[in-house]
C-alpha positions as protocol buffer text, in pm:
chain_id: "A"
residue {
  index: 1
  type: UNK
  ca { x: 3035 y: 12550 z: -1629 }
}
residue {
  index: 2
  type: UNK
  ca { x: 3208 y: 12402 z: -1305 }
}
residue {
  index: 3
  type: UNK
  ca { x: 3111 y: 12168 z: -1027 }
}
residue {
  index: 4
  type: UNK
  ca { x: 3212 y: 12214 z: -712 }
}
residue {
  index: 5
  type: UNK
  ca { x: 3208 y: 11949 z: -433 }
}
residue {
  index: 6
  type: UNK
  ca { x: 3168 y: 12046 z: -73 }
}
residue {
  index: 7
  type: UNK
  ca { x: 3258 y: 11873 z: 242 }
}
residue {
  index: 8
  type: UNK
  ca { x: 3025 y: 11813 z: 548 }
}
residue {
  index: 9
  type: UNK
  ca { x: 2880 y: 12140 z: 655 }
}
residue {
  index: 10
  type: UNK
  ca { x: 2676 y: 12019 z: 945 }
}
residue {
  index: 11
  type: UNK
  ca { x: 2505 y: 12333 z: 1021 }
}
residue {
  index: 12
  type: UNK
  ca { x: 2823 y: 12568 z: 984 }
}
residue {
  index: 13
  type: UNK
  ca { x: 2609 y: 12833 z: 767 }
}
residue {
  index: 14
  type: UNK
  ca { x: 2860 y: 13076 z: 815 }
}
residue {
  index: 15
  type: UNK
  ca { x: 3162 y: 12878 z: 725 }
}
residue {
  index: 16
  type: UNK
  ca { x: 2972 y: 12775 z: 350 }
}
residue {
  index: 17
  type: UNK
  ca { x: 2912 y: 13146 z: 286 }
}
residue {
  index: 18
  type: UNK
  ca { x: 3248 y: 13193 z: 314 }
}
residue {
  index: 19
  type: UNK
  ca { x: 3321 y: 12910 z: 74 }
}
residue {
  index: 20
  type: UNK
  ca { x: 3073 y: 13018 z: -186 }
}
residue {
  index: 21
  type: UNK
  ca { x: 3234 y: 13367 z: -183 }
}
residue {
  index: 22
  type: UNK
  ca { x: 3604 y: 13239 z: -245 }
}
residue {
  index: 23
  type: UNK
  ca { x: 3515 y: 12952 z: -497 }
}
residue {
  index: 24
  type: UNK
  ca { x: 3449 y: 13145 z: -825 }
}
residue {
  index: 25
  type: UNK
  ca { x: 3082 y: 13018 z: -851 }
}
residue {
  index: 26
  type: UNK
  ca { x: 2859 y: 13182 z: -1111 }
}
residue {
  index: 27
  type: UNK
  ca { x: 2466 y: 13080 z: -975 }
}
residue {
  index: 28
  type: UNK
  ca { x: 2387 y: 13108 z: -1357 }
}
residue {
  index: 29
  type: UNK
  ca { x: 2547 y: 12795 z: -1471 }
}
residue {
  index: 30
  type: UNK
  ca { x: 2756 y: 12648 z: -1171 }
}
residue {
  index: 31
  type: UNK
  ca { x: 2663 y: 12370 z: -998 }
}
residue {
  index: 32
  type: UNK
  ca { x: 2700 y: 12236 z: -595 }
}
residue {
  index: 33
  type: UNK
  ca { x: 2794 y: 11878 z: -484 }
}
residue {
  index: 34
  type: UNK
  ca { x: 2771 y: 11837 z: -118 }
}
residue {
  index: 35
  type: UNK
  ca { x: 2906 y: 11508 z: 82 }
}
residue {
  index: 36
  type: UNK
  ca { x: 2556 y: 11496 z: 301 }
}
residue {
  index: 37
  type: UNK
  ca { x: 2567 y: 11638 z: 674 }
}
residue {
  index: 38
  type: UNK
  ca { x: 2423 y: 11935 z: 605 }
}
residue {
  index: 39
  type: UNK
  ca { x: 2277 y: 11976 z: 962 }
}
residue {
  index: 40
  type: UNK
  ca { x: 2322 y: 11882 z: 1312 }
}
residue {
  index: 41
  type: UNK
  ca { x: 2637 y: 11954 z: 1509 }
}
residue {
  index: 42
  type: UNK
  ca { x: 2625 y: 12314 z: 1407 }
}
residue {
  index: 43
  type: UNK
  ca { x: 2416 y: 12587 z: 1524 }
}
residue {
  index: 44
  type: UNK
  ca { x: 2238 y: 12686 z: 1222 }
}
residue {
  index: 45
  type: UNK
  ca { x: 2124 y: 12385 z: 1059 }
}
residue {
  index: 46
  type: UNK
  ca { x: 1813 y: 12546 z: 1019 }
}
residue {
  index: 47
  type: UNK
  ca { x: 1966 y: 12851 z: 801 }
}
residue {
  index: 48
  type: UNK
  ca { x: 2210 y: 12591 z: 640 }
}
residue {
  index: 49
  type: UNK
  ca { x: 1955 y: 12344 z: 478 }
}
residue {
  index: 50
  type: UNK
  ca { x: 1690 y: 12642 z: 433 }
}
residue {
  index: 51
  type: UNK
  ca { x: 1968 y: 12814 z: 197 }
}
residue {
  index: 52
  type: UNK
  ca { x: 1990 y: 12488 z: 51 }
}
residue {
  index: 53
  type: UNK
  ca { x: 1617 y: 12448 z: -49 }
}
residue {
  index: 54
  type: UNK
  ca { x: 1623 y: 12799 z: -160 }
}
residue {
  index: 55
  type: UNK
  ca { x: 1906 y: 12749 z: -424 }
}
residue {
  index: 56
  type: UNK
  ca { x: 1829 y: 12357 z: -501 }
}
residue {
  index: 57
  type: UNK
  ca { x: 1840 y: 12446 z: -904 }
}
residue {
  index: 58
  type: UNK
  ca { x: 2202 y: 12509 z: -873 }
}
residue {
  index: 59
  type: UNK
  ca { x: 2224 y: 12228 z: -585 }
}
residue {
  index: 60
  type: UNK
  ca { x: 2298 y: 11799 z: -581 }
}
residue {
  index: 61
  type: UNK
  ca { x: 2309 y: 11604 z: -237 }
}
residue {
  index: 62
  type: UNK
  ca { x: 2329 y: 11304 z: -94 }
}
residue {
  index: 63
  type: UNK
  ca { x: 2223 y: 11186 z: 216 }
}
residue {
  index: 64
  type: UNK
  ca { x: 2458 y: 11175 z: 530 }
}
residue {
  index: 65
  type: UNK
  ca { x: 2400 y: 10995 z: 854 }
}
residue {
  index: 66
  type: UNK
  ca { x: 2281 y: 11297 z: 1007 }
}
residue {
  index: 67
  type: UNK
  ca { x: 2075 y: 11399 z: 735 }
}
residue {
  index: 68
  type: UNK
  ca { x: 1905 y: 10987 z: 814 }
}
residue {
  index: 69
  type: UNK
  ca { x: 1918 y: 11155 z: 1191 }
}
residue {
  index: 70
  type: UNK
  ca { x: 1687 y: 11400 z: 1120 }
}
residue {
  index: 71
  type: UNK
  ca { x: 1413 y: 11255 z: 889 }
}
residue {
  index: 72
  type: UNK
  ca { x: 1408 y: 10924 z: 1151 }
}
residue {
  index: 73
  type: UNK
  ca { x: 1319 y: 11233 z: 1420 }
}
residue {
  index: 74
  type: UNK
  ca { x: 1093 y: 11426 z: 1165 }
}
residue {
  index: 75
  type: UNK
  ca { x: 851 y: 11080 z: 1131 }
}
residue {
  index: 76
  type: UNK
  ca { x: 846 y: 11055 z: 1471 }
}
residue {
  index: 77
  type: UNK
  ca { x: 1087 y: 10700 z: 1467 }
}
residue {
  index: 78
  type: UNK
  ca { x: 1364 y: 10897 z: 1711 }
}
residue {
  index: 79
  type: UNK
  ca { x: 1399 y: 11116 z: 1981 }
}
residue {
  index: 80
  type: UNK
  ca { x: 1689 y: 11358 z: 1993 }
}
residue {
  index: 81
  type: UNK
  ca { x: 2032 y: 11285 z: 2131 }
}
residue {
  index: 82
  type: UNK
  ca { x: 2214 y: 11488 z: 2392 }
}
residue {
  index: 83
  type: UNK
  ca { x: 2475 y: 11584 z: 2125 }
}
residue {
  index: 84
  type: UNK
  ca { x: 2251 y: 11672 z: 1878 }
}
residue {
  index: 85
  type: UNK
  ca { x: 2194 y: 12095 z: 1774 }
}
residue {
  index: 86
  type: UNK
  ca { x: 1847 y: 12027 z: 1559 }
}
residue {
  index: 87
  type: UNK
  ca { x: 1623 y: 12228 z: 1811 }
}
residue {
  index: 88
  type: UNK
  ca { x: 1555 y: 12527 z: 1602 }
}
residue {
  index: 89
  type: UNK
  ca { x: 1492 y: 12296 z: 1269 }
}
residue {
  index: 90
  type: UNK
  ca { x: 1286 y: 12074 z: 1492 }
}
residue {
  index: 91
  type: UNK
  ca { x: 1077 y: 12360 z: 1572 }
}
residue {
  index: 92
  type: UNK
  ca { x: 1064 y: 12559 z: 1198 }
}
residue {
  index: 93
  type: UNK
  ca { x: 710 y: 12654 z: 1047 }
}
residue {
  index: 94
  type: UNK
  ca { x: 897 y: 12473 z: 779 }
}
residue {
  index: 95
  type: UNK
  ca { x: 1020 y: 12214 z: 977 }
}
residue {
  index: 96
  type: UNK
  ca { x: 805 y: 11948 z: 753 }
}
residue {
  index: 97
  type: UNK
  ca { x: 849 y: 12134 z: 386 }
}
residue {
  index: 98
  type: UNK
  ca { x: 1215 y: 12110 z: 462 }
}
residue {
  index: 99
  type: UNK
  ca { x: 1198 y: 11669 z: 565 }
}
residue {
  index: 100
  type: UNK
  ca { x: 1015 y: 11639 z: 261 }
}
residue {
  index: 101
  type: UNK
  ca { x: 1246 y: 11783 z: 59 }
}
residue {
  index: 102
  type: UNK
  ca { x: 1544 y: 11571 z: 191 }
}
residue {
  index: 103
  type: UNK
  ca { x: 1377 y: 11293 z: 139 }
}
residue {
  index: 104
  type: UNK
  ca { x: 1407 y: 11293 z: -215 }
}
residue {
  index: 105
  type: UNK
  ca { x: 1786 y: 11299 z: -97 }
}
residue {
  index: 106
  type: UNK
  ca { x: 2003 y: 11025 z: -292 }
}
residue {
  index: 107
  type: UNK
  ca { x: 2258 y: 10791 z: -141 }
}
residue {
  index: 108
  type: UNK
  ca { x: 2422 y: 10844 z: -423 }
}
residue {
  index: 109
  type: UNK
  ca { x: 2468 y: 11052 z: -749 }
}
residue {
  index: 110
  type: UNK
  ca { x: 2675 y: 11007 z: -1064 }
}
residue {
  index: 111
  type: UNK
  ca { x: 2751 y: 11129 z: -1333 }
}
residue {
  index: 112
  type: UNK
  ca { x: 3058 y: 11056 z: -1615 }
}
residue {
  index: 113
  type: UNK
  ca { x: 3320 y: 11281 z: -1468 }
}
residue {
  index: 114
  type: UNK
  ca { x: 3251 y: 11123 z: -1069 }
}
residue {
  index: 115
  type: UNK
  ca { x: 3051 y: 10898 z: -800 }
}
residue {
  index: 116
  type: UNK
  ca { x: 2932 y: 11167 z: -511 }
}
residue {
  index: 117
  type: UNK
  ca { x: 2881 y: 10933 z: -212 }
}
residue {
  index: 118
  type: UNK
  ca { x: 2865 y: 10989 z: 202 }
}
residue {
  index: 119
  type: UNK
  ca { x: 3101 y: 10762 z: 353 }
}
residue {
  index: 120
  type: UNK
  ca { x: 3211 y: 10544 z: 35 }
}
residue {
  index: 121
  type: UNK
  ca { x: 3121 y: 10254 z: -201 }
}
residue {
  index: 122
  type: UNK
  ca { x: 3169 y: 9897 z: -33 }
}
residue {
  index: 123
  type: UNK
  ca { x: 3452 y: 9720 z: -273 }
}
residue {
  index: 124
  type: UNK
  ca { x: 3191 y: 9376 z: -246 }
}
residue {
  index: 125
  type: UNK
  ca { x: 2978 y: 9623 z: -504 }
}
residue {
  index: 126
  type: UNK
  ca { x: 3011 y: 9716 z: -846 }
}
residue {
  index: 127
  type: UNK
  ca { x: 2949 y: 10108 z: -908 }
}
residue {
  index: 128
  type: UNK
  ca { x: 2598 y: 10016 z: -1104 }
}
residue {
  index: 129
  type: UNK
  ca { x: 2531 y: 9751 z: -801 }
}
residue {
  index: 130
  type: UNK
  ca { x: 2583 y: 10010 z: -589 }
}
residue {
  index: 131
  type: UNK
  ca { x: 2418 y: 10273 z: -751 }
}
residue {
  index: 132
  type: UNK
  ca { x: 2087 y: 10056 z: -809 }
}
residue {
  index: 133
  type: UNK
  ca { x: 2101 y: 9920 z: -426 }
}
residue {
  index: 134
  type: UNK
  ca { x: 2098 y: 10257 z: -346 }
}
residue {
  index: 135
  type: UNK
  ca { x: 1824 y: 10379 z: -527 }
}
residue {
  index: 136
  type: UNK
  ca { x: 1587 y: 10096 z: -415 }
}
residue {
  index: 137
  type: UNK
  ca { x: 1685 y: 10165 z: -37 }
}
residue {
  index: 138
  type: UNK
  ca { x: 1524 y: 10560 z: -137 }
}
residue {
  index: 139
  type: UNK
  ca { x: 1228 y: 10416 z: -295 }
}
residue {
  index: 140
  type: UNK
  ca { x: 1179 y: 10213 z: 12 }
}
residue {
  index: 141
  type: UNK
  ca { x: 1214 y: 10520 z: 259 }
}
residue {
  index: 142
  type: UNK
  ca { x: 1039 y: 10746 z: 21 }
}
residue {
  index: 143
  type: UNK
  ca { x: 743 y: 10532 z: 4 }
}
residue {
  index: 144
  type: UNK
  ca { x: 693 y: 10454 z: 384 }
}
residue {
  index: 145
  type: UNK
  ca { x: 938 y: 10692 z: 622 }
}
residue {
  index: 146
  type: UNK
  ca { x: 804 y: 10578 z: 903 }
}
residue {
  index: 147
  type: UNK
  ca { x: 806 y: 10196 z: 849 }
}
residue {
  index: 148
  type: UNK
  ca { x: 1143 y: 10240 z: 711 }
}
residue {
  index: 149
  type: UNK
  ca { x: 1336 y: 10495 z: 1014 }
}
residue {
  index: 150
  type: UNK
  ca { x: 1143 y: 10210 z: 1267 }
}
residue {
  index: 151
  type: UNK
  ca { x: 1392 y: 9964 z: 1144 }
}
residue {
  index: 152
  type: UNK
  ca { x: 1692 y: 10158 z: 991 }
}
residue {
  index: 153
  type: UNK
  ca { x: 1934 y: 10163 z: 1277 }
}
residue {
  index: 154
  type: UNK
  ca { x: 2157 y: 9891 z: 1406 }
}
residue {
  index: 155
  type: UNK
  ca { x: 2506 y: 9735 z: 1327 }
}
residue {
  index: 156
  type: UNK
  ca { x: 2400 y: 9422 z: 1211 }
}
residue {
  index: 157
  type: UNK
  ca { x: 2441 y: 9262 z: 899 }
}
residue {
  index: 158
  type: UNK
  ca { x: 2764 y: 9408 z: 924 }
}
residue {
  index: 159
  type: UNK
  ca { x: 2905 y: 9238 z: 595 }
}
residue {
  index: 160
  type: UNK
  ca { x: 2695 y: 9190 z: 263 }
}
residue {
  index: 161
  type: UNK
  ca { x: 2490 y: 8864 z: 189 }
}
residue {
  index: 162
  type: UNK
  ca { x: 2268 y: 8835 z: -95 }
}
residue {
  index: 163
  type: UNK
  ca { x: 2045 y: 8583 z: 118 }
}
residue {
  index: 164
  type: UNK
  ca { x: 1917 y: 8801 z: 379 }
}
residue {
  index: 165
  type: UNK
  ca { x: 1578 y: 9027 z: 380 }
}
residue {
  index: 166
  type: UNK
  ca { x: 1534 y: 9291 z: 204 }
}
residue {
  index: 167
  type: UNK
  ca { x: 1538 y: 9540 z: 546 }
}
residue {
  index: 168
  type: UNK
  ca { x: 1867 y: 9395 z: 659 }
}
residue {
  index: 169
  type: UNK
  ca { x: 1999 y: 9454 z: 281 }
}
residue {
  index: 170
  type: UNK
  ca { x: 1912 y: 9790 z: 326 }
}
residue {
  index: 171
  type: UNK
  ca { x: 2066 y: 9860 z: 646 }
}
residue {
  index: 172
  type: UNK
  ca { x: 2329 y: 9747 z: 569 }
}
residue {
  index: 173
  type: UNK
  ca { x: 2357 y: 9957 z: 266 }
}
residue {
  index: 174
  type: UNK
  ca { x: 2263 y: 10242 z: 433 }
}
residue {
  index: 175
  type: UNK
  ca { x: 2564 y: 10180 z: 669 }
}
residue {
  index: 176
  type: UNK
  ca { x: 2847 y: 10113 z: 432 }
}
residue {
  index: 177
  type: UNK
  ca { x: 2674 y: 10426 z: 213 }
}
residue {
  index: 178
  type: UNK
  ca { x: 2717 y: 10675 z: 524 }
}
residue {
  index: 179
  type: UNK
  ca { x: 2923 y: 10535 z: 842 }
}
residue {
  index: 180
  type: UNK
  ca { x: 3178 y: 10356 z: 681 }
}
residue {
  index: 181
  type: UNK
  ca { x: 3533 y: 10433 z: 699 }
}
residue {
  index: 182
  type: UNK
  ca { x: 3718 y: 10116 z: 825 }
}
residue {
  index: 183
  type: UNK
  ca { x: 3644 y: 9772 z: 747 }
}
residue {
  index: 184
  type: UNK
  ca { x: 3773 y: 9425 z: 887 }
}
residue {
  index: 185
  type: UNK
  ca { x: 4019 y: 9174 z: 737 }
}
residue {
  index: 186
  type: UNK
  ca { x: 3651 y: 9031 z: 558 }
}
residue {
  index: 187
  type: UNK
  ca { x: 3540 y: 9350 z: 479 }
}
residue {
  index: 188
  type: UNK
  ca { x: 3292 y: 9326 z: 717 }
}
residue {
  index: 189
  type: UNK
  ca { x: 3189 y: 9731 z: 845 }
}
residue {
  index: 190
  type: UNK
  ca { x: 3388 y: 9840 z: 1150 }
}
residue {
  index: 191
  type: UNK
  ca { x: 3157 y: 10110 z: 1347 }
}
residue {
  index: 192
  type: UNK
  ca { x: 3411 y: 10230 z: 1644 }
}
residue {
  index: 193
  type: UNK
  ca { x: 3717 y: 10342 z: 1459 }
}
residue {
  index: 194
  type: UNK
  ca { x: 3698 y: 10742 z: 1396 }
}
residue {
  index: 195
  type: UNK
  ca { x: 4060 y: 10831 z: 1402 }
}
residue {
  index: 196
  type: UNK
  ca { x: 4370 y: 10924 z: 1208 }
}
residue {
  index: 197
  type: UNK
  ca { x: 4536 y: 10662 z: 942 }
}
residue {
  index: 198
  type: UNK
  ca { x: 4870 y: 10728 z: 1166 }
}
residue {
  index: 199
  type: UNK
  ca { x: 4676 y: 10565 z: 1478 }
}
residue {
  index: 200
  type: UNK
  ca { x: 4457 y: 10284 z: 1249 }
}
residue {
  index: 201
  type: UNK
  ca { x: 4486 y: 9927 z: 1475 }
}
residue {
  index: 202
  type: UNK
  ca { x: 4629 y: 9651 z: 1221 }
}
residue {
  index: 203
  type: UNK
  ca { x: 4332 y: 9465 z: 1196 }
}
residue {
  index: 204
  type: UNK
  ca { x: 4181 y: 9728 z: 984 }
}
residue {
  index: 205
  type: UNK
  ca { x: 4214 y: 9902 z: 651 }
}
residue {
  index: 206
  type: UNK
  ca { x: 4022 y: 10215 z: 549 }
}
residue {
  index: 207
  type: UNK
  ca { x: 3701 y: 10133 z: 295 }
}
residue {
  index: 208
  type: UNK
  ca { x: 3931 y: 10279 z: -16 }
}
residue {
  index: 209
  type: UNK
  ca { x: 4224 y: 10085 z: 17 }
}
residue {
  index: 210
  type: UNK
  ca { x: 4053 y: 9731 z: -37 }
}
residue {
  index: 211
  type: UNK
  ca { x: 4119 y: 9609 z: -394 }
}
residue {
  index: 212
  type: UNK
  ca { x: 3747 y: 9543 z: -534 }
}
residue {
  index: 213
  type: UNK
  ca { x: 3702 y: 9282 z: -860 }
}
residue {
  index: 214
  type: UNK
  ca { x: 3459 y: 9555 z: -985 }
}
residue {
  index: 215
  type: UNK
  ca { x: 3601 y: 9849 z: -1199 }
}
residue {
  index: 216
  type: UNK
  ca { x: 3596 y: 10192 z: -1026 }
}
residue {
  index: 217
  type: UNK
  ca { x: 3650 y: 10429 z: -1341 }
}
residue {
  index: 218
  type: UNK
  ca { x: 3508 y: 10720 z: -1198 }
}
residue {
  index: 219
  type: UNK
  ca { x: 3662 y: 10945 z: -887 }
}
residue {
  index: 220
  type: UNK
  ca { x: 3476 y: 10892 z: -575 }
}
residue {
  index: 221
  type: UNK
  ca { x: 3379 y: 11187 z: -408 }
}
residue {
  index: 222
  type: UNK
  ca { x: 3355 y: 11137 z: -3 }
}
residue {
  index: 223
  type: UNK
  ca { x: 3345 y: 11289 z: 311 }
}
residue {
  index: 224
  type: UNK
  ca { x: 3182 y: 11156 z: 690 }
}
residue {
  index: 225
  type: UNK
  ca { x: 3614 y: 11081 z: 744 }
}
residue {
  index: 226
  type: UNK
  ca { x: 3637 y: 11445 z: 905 }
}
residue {
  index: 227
  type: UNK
  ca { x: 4008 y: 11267 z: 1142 }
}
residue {
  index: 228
  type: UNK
  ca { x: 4155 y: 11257 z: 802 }
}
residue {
  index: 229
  type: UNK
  ca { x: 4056 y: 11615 z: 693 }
}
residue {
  index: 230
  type: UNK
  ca { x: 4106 y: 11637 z: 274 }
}
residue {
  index: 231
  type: UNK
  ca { x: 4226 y: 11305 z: 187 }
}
residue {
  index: 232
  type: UNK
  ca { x: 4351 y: 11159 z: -179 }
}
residue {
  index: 233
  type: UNK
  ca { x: 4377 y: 10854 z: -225 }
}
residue {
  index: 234
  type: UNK
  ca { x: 4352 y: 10580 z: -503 }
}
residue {
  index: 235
  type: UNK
  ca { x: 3990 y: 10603 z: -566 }
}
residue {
  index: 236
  type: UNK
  ca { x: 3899 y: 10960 z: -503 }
}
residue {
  index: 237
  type: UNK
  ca { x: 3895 y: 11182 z: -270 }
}
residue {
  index: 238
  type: UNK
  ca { x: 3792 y: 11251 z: 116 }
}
residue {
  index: 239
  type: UNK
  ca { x: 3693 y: 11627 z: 130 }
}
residue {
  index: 240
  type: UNK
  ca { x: 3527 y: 11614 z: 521 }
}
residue {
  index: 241
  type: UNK
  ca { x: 3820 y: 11872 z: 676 }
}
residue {
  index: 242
  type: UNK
  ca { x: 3649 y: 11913 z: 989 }
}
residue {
  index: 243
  type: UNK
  ca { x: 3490 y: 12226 z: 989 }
}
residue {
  index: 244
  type: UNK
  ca { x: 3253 y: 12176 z: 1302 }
}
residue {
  index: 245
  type: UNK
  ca { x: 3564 y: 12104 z: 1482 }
}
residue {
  index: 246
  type: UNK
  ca { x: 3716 y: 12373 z: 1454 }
}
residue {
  index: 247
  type: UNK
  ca { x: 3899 y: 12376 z: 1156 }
}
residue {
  index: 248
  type: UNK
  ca { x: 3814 y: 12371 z: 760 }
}
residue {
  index: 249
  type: UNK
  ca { x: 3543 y: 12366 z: 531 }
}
residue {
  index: 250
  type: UNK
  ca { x: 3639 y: 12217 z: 173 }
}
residue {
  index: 251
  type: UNK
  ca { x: 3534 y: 12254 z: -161 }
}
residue {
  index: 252
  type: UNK
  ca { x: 3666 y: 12046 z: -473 }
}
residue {
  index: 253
  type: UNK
  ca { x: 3585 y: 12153 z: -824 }
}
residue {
  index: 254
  type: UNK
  ca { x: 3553 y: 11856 z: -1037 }
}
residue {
  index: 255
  type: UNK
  ca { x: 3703 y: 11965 z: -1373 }
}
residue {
  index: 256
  type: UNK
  ca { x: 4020 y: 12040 z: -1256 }
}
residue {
  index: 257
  type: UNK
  ca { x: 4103 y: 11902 z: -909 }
}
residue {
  index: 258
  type: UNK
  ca { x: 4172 y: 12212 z: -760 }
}
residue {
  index: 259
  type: UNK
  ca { x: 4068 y: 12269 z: -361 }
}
residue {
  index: 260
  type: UNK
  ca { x: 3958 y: 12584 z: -166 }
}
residue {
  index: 261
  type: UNK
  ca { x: 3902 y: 12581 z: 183 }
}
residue {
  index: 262
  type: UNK
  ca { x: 3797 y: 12841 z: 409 }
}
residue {
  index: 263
  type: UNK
  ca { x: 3891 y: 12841 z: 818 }
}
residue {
  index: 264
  type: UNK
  ca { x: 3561 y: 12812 z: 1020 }
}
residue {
  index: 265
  type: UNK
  ca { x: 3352 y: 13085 z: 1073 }
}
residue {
  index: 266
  type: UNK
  ca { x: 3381 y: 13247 z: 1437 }
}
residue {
  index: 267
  type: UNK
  ca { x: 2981 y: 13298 z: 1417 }
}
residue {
  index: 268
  type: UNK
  ca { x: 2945 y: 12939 z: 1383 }
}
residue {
  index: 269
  type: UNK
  ca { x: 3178 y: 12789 z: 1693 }
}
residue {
  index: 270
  type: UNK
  ca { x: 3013 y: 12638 z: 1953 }
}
């Protein structure tokens, strides 16, 4: 049995059938780790998380910012951007199976060989800290979407304090969990930075290179960083190789490090 990790696919459908066909993946006992962003960006988000649904035995996510996007617009807590390529998802017959389903989405999933996570673990967390922070910031959106997309976006707090409310906690974890990729001198969450390590400004350091005082014996498994493509570094990797611009989709299996990546589909270029 393998695992195979997948970077953002962001409604490249065409792209991750490529992928599956190159990756020796056997449906009968294989399994699929994707980053999050399965949709938006992309034309076909709607045939890209609908082939996702249909083969969910075989399937683990986690939720990506865009993913967040489109439940917060599915409950009716956010209108569409200008950017955004959810139209056809927006107006599915299964339009509302579909948000159900990735609602039971994770932040983040384990298990003893690696950490599958969005954007990355804050080093002010412990892996089980952030695991269990996680899971209550589901059970909070699971049991009232609407209440919960209402107040889910914004920058601020942008560093973690045990004192504050329980909604800021979880906006906050929800940012570090799938926006982060620089952070501050403090460690407090930098939200413009997007580019290449090369061009990084000195006053920041990417989320993985921060020593933490917790232990991180387990890979982390990232993507949301698509400037830096497939990434290694000293905690894991970054497997987000910018497909939906233009370039790569990525897929990691687990057991033995080894990468295949696939140029983007013509079908699915903007």
């Amino acid at each position: 049995m393998a695992t195979y990790a997948i970077g953002d696919v962001q409604g490249c459908y065409y792209s991750l059938q490529d992928l599956i066909k190159k990756i020796p993946f056997d449906s009968t006992k294989d399994k699929l780790w994707f980053v999050g962003d399965i949709v938006n960006r992309g034309k076909f988000s709607l045939e890209t998380l609908s082939w996702c649904y249909e083969n969910q035995k075989n399937i683990k996510i986690v939720l990506g910012n865009h993913d967040l996007h489109f439940l917060a617009i599915s409950f009716n807590q956010r209108s569409p951007n200008k950017t955004d390529t959810l139209n056809s998802l927006l107006k599915s017959k299964d339009k509302n199976k579909l948000a159900e389903w990735v609602l039971t989405w994770p932040l983040i999933f384990t298990n003893d060989k690696a950490i599958l996570v969005h954007a990355g673990i804050h080093p002010c967390w412990s892996v089980a800290d952030a695991y269990n922070i996680s899971n209550d910031t589901c059970l909070h959106m699971q049991s009232n979407p609407e209440s919960f997309f209402k107040k889910m976006y914004g920058n601020n707090p942008n560093i973690w304090n045990d004192k504050v409310s329980s909604e800021e906690k979880m906006r906050f974890s929800i940012n570090a969990l799938t926006r982060m990729r620089c952070l501050n001198k403090d460690q407090s969450l930098d939200f413009k930075y997007n580019g290449s390590l090369n061009d990084l400004p000195t006053h920041l350091k990417p989320w993985f290179s921060f020593k933490s005082s917790f232990k991180r014996d387990k890979r982390i498994i990232s993507g949301h960083w698509s400037a830096i493509e497939l990434h290694h570094h000293s905690l894991g990797v970054s497997i987000d190789s910018a497909c939906i611009w233009g370039k790569k989709l990525t897929a990691l299996c687990i057991e033995d490090n080894k990468t295949f990546s696939v140029e983007i589909n013509k079908k699915d270029l903007n």
